[in-house]
C-alpha positions as CSV (number, residue, x, y, z in Angstrom):
1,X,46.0,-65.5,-39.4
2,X,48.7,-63.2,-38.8
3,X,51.6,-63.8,-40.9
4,X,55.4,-63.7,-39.7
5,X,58.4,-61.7,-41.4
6,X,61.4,-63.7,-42.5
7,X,64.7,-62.3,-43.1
8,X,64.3,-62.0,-46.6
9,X,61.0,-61.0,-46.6
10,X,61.4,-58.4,-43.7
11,X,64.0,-56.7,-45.7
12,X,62.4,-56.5,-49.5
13,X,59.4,-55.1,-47.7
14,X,61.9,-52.3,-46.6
15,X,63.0,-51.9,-49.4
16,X,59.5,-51.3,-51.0
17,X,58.5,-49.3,-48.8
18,X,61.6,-47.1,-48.9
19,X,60.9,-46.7,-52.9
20,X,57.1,-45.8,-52.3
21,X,55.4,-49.2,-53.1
22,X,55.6,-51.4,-50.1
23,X,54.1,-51.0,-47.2
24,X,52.0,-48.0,-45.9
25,X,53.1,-45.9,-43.6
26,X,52.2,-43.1,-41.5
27,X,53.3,-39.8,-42.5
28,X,54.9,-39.0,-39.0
29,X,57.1,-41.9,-40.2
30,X,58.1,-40.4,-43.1
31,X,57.7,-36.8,-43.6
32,X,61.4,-35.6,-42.5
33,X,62.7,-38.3,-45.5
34,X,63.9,-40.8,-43.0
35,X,64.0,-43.8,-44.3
36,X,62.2,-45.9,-41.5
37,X,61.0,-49.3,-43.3
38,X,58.6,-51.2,-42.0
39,X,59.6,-50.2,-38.5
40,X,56.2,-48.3,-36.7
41,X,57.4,-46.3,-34.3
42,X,60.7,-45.8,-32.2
43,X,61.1,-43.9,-29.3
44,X,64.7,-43.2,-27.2
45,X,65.9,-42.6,-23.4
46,X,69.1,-41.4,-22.8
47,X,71.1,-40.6,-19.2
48,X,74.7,-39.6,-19.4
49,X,76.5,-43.4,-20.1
50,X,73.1,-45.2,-21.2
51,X,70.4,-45.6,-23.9
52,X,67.1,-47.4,-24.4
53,X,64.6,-47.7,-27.1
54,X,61.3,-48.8,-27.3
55,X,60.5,-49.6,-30.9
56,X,57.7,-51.3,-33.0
57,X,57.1,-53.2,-36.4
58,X,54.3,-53.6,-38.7
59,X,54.7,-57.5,-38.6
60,X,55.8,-60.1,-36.4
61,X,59.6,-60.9,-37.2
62,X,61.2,-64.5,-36.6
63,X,64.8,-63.2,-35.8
64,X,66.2,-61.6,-33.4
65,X,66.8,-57.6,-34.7
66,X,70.1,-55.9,-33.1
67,X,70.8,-51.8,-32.3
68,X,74.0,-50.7,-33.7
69,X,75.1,-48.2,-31.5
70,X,78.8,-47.1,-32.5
71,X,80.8,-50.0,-32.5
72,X,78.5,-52.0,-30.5
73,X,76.0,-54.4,-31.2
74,X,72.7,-54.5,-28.4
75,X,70.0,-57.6,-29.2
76,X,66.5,-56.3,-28.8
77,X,64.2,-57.9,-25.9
78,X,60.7,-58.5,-27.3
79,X,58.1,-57.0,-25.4
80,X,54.6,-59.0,-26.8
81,X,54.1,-62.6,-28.0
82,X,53.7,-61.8,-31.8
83,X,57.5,-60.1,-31.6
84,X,56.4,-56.9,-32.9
85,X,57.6,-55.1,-30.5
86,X,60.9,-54.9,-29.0
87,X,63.3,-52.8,-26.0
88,X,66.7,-52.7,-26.8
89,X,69.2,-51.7,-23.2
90,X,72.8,-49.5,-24.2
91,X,74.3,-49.5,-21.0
92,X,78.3,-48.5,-20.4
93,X,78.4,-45.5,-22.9
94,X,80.6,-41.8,-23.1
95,X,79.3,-39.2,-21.7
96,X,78.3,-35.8,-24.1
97,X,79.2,-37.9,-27.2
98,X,76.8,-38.3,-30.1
99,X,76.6,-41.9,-31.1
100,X,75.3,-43.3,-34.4
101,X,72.9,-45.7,-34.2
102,X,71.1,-47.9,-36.5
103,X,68.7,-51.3,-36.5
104,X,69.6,-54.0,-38.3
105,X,67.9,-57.5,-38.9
106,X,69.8,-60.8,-40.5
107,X,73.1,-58.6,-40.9
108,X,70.9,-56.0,-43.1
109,X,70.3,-52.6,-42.2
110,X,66.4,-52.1,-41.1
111,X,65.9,-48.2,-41.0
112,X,68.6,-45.1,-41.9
113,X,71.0,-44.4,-39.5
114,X,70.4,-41.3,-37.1
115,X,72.1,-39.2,-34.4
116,X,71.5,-39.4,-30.5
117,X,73.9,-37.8,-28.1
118,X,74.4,-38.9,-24.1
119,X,73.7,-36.1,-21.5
120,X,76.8,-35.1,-19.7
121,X,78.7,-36.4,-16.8
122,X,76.6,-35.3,-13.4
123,X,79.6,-33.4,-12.4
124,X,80.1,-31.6,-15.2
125,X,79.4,-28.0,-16.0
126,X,77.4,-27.2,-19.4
127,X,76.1,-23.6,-20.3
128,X,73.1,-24.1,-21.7
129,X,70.1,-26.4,-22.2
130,X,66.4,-26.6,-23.9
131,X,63.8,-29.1,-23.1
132,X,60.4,-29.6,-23.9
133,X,57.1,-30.3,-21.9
134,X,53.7,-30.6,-22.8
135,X,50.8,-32.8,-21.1
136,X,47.7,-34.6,-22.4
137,X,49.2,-35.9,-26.3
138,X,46.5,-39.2,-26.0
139,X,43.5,-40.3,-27.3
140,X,42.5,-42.5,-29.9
141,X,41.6,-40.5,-33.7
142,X,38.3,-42.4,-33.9
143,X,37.2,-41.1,-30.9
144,X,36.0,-37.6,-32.0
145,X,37.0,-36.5,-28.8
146,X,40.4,-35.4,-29.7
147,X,42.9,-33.3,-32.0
148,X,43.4,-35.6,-35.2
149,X,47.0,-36.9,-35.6
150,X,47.9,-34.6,-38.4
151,X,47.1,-31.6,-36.0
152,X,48.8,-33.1,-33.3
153,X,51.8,-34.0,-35.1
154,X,51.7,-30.6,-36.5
155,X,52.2,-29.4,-33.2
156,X,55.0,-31.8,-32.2
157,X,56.9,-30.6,-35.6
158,X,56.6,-27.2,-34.6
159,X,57.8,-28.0,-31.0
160,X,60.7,-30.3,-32.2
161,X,61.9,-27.4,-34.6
162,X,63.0,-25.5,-31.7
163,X,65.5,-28.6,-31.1
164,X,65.4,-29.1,-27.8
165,X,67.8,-31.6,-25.8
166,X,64.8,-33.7,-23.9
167,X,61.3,-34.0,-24.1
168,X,58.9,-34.3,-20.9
169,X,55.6,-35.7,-21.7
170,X,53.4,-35.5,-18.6
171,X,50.5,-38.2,-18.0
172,X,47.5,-39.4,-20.1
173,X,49.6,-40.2,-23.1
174,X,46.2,-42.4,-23.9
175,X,42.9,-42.6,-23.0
176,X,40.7,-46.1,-22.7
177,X,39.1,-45.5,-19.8
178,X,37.1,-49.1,-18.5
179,X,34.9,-48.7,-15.9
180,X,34.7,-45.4,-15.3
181,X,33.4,-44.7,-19.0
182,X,31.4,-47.9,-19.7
183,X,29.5,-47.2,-16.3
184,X,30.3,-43.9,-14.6
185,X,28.9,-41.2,-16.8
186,X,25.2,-42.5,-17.9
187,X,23.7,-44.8,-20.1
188,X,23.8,-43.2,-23.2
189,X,27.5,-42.5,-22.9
190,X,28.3,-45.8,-21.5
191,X,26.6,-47.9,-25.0
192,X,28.1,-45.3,-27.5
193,X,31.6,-46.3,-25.4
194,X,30.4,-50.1,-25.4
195,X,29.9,-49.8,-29.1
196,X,33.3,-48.3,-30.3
197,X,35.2,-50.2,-27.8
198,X,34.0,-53.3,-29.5
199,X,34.5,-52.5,-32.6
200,X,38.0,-51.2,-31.8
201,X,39.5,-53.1,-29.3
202,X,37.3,-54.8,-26.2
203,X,39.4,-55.2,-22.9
204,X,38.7,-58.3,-20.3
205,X,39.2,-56.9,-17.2
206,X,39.7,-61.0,-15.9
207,X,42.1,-62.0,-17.9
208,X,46.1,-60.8,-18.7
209,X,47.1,-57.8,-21.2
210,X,49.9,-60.8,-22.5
211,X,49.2,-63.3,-24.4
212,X,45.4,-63.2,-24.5
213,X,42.7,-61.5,-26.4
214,X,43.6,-58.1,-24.3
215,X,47.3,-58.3,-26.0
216,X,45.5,-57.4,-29.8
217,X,42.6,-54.8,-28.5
218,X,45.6,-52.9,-26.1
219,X,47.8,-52.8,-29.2
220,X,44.5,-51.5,-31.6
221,X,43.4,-49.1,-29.1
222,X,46.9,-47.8,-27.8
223,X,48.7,-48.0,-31.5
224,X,47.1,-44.9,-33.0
225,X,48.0,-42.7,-29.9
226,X,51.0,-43.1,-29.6
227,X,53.2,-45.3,-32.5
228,X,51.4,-43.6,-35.1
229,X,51.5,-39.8,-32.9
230,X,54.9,-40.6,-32.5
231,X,56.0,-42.8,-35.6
232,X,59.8,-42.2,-35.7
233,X,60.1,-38.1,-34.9
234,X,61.6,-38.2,-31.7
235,X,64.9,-40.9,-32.1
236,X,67.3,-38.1,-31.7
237,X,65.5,-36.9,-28.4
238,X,65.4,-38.5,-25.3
239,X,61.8,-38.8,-24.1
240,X,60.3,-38.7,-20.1
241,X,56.9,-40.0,-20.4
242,X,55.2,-39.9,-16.8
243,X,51.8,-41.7,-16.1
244,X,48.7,-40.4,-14.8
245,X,45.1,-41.4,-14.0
246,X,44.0,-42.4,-17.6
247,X,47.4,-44.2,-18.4
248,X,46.2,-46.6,-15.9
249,X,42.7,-47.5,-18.0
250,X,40.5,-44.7,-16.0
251,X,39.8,-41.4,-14.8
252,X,40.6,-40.4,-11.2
253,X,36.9,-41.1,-10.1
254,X,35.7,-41.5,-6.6
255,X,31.8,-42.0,-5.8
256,X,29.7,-44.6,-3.6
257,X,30.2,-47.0,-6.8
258,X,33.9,-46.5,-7.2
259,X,37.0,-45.5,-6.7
260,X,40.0,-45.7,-9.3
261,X,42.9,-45.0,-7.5
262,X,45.5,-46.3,-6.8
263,X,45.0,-48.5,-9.8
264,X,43.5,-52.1,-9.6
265,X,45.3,-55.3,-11.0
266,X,43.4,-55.0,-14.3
267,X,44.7,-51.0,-14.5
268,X,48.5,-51.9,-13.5
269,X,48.9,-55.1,-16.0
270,X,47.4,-52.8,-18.3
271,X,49.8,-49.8,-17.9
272,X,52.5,-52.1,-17.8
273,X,52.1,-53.5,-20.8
274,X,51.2,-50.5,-22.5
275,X,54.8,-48.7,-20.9
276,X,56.7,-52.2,-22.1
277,X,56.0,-52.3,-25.5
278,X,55.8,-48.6,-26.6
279,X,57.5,-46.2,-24.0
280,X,60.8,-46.0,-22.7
281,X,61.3,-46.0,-18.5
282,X,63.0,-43.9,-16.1
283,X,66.7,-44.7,-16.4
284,X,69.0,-44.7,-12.9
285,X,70.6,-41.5,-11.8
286,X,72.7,-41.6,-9.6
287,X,71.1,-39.5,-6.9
288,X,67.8,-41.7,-7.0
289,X,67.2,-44.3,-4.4
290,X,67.5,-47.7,-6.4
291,X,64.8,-49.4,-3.8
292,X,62.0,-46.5,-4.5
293,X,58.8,-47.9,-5.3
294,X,58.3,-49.1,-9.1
295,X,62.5,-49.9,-9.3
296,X,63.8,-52.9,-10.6
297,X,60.9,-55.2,-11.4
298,X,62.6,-58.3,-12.7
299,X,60.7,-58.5,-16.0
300,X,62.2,-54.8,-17.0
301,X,66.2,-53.9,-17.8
302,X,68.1,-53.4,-14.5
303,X,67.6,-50.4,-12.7
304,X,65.0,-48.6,-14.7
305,X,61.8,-47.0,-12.6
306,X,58.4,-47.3,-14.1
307,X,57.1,-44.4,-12.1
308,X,59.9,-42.0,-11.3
309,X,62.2,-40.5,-12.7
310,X,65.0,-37.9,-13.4
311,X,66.6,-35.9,-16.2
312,X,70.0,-34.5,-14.8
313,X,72.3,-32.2,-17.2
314,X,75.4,-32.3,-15.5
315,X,75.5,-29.5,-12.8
316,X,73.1,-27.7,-15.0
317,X,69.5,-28.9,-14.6
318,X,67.9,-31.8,-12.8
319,X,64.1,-32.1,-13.8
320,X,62.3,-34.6,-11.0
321,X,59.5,-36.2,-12.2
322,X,57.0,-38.0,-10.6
323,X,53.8,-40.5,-10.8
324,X,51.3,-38.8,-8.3
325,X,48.7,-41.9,-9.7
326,X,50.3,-45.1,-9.5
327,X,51.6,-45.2,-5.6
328,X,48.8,-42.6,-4.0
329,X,47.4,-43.7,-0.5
330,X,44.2,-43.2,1.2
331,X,45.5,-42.9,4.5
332,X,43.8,-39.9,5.8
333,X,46.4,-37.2,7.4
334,X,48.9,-39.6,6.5
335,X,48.1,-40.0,3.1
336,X,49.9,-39.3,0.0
337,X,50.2,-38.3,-4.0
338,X,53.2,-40.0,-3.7
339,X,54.8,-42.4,-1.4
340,X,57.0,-41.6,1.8
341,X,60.1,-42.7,0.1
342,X,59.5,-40.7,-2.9
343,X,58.6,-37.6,-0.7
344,X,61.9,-38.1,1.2
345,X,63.8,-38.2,-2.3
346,X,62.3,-35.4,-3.7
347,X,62.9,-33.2,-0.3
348,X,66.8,-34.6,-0.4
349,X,67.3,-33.5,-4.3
350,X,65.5,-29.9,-3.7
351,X,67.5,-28.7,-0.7
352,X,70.8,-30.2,-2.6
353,X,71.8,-26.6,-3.9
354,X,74.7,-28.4,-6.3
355,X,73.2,-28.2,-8.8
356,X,71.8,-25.1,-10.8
357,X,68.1,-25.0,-11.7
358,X,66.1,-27.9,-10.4
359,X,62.3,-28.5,-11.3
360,X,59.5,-30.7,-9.8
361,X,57.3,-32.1,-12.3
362,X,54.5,-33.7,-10.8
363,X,51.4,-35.1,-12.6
364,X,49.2,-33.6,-11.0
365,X,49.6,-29.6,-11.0
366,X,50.3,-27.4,-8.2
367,X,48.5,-23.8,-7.6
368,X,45.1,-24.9,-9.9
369,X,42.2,-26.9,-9.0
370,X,39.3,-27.6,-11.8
371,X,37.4,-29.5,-8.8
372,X,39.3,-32.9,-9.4
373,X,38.8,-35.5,-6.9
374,X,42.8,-36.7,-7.2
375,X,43.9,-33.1,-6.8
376,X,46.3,-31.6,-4.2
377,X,43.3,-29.3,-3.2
378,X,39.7,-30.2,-1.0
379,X,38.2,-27.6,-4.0
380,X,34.9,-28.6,-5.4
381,X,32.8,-27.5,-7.9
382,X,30.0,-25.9,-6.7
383,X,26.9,-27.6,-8.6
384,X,24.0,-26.0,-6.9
385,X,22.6,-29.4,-6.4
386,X,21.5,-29.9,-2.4
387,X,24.8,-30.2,-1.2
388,X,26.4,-33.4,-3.6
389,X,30.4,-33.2,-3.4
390,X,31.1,-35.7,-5.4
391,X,33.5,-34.5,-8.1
392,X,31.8,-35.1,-11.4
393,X,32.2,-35.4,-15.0
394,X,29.5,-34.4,-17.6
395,X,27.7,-32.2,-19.7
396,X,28.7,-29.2,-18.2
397,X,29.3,-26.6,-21.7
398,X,27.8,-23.3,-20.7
399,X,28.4,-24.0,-17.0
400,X,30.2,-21.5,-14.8
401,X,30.7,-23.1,-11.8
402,X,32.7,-21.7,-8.7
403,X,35.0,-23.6,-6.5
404,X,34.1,-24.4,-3.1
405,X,36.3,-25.5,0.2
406,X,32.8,-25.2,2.0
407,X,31.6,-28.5,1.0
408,X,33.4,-31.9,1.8
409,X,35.2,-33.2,-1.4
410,X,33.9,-36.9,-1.2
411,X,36.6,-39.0,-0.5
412,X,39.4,-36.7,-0.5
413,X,42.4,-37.0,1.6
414,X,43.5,-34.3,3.6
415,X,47.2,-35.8,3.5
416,X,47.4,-34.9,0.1
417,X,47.1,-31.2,1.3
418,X,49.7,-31.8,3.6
419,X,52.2,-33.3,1.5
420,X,51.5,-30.9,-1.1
421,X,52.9,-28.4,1.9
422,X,55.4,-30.4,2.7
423,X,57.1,-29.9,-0.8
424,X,56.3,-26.4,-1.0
425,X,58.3,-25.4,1.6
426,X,60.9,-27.3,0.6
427,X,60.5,-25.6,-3.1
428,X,60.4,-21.8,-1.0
429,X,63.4,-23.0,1.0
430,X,66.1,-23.0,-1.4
431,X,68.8,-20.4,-0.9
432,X,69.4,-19.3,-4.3
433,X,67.6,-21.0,-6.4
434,X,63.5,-20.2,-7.7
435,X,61.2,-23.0,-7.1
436,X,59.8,-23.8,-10.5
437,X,57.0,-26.8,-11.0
438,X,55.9,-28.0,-14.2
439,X,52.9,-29.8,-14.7
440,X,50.4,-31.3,-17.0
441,X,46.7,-33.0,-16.0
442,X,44.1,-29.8,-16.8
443,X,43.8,-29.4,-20.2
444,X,45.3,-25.9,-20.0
445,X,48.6,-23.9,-20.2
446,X,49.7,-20.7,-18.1
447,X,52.6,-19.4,-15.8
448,X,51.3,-18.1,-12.1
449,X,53.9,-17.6,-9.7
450,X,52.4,-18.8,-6.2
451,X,53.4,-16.1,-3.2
452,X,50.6,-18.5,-0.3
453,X,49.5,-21.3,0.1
454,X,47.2,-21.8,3.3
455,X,49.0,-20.4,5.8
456,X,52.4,-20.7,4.8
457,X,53.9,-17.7,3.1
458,X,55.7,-18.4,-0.1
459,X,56.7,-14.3,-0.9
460,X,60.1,-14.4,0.3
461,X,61.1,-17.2,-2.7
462,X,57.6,-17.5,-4.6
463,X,57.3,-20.7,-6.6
464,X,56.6,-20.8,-10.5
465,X,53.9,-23.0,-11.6
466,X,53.7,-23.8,-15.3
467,X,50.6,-25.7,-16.6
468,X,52.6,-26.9,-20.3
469,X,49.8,-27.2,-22.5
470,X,47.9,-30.2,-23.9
471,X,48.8,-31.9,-27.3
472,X,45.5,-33.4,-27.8
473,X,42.4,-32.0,-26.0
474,X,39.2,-30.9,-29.0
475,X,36.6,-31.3,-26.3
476,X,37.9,-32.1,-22.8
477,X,38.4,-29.1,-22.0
478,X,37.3,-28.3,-17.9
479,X,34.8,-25.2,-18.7
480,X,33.0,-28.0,-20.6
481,X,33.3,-31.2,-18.8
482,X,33.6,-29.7,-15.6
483,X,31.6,-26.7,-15.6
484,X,34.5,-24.2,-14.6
485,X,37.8,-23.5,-16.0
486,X,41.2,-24.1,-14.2
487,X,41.1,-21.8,-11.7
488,X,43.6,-20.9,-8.3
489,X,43.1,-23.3,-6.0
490,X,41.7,-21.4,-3.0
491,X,43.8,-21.9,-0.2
492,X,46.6,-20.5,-3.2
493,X,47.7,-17.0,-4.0
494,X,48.5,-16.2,-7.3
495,X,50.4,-13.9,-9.2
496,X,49.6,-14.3,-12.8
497,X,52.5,-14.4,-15.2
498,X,51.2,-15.8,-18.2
499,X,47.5,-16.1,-18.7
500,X,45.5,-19.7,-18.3
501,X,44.0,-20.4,-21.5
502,X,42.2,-23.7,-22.5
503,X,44.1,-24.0,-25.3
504,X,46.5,-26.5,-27.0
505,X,50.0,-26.0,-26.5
506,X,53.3,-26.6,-25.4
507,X,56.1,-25.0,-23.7
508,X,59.8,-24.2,-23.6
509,X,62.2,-24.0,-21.0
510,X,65.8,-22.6,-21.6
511,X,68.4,-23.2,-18.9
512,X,71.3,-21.5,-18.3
513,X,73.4,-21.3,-14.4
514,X,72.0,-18.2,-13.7
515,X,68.3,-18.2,-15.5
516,X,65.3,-19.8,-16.7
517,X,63.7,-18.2,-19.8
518,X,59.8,-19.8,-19.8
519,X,58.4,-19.7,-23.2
520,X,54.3,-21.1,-23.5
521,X,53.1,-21.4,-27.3
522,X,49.4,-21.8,-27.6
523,X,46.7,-22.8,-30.8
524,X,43.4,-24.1,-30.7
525,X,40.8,-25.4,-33.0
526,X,39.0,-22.5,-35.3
527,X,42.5,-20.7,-35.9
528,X,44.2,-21.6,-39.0
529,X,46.1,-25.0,-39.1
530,X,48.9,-23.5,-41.3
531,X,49.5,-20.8,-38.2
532,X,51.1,-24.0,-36.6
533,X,54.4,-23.9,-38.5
534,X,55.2,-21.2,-37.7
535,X,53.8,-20.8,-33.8
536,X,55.2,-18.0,-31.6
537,X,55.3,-17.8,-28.0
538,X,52.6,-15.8,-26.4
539,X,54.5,-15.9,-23.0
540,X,58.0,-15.3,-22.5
541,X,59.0,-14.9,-18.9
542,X,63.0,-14.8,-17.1
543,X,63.3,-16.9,-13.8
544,X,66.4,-15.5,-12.4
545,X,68.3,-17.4,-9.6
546,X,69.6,-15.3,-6.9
């Protein structure tokens, strides 16, 4: 029976824990010396007059626990049915001031205070900026399928000691994939899956992630990827954390017995949930249609998007990222990553020259192909199997597949092609400006600069691609579950800037009015753990606006 925190006993337990003989915790929680309490994890948005936090507890609570946030007091929303979990909403703040914030419970203090600062006004003129992307952090440390948390969070440390202002994580922040695991890639695979699922945390696709037996297996499957990643490291950095395919409960499959995308109800109430209780949303800005798609569901704070979103810097920088998995169409020619209205906004905010450096950031990459059914591209693998163009996943170590446009791409959209076009040109188009794209989605980091794509001729103003490097990835990597390694896509022309590598990683980007300094850091399993700490870039590139 699960048992519910008073007050008093909410507090002692704090207290214990504080002194080393309460409650365990995880050391992402603990390892800087803040003082966190029970509280699990706690994660921050930020925009240049708001805040929100997403934040968990190890135990139910029966009060309602408050953000102290200067001189204001904010009353958390609870986000389950056992109150574990709860959103707080700062609206009305100064710009480029640092606030003080702190949780407290039954007029006590829950956790240490700490430090989070605004952005500045979107009129105003800062020097400088860092921010950080990676891709790929999920997946679940029973799994075997993925970097253990230690190494992971070693990562993150190393990332975060570089200080950077935001943090961009882009798509499968977890992995529980449902059908397309349990049925989609054989027997064998589909009862070792059946197996842990159950033991870890069975979903119903029939019934609601609230309130039902789906609300305790979502929280034990989705807990250890990313409250316990997590814990409390990032509550002085604002956090973007886009969706992708396996955020909504599957892989981007599409065969005779299925297709995954857009999601079904089961993959939306799912995501939803999983976004509600442990990641912040998109906060307004001010040059983002309030009506786009995924704005202003009445169950979430006024405003906020679910599926796109922007980080703006003043006159500096203005990062635009979008959900290329939630809103896609399979309309043919007409069809889309992302929806007209989000097309139109991200056309509007690229040929906008106001402000400095701008970035797309997609999640779904640009320039590569790994012969993905949800990609940009028609490029298959080419299996050497009497002419199959389904895009598969499998056993595929030792594999050295090419990519092929000579072979259909089942199910593929040509309209994806053209919309991926569309914004190209746009990206090309920009007077002064470099067209930069950062992305996540292959398991893979590298810097190609991309001078054609089909027939239109990019040279003029080429556009940067940056593939950011996965948190997480042991054994997904493409040359193995694919067959063939991120490659150019072929209708692209490359010019390689910073080598692709299958690696884990993460990158850098420092922003200044008149450049972009690129910086891609890179580990993988079989070097030395302890190389981590003290992780140099092995790519350094200078994007210069004209």
């Amino acid at each position: 029976m699960t048992s519910v925190w008073t007050r008093r006993r909410f507090i002692a337990a704090a207290a214990a824990a504080a002194a080393g003989t309460g409650l365990s915790r995880s050391p992402a929680l603990s390892d800087d010396g803040w003082r966190a309490g029970p509280l699990q994890h706690l994660i921050p948005a930020a925009s240049h007059d708001r805040v929100a936090l997403k934040c968990s507890f190890g135990e139910p609570l029966d009060f309602v626990p408050e953000l102290r946030i200067g001189d204001r007091l904010v009353a958390g929303r609870s986000t389950d049915t056992e109150r574990r979990f709860f959103s707080f909403d700062a609206p009305g703040l100064e710009p480029d001031t640092e606030y003080t914030l702190q949780l407290l419970g039954g007029g006590e203090t829950l956790c240490d205070p700490w430090p989070l600062r605004t952005f500045p006004l979107p009129s105003a003129q800062p020097e400088s900026v860092r921010f950080l992307a990676y891709t790929c952090a999920g997946g679940h440390p029973e799994a075997g399928f993925f970097l253990p948390l230690a190494v992971r969070r070693r990562l993150l440390r190393r990332a975060l000691s570089f200080r950077p202002r935001a943090l961009i994580a882009i798509g499968d922040h977890i992995y529980w994939d449902q059908r397309t695991v349990l049925y989609n890639r054989g027997e064998e695979r589909g009862r070792r899956s059946r197996e842990f699922y159950e033991r870890i945390g069975w979903l119903d696709l029939s019934l609601p992630a609230l309130g039902t037996s789906n609300e305790t297996s979502l929280k034990a499957a989705v807990g250890p990827q990313i409250a316990e990643l997590y814990g409390v490291m990032l509550r002085s950095t604002p956090s973007y954390f886009v969706s992708d395919d396996h955020d909504y409960y599957e892989n981007d499959d599409a065969d005779p017995r299925m297709v995954t995308l857009p999601p079904d109800r089961y993959q939306v109430d799912f995501a939803r949930f999983t976004r509600n209780a442990y990641l912040p949303e998109f906060l307004p800005d001010v040059a983002r249609p309030p009506a786009m798609s995924g704005t202003g569901a009445g169950d979430r704070e006024p405003g906020i998007s679910e599926a796109f979103g922007t980080f703006r810097y003043g006159r500096l920088a203005e990062v635009l990222i979008y959900d290329c998995a939630r809103y896609l169409s399979l309309k043919g020619v007409h069809a889309g990553l992302v929806p007209p209205e989000t097309e139109d906004w991200l056309h509007r905010r690229t040929r906008d020259q106001a402000v400095a450096q701008l970035f797309h950031v997609p999640s779904h990459p640009f320039g590569w192909s790994a012969g993905k059914w949800r990609e940009w591209y028609p490029d298959v693998a080419d299996l050497d199997d009497g002419g199959a163009t389904v895009s598969r996943i499998g056993d595929f170590a030792g594999s050295n597949f090419r990519l092929t446009t000579e072979r259909e791409k089942y199910f593929w959209q040509e309209g994806w092609w053209r919309q991926h076009q569309r914004l190209l040109e746009s990206l090309t188009s920009q007077r002064q400006r470099a067209g930069i794209v950062l992305s996540g989605d292959l398991h893979a980091i590298g810097h190609s600069v991309l001078e054609r794509s089909g027939n239109m001729d990019l040279s003029a103003n080429p556009v940067h691609a940056v593939l950011t490097g996965p948190l997480g990835t042991l054994t997904g990597w493409p040359s193995a579950a694919r067959g063939t390694p991120p490659l150019a896509a072929t209708a692209v022309v490359q010019d390689v800037r910073g080598e692709t590598f299958e690696k884990n990683g993460f990158a850098l980007f420092d922003v200044t009015p008149s450049e972009v300094t690129v910086r891609l850091f890179a580990w993988k399993t079989g070097e030395p753990e302890s190389a981590i700490d003290e992780l140099e870039p092995y790519h350094t590139a200078v994007i210069r606006r004209d």
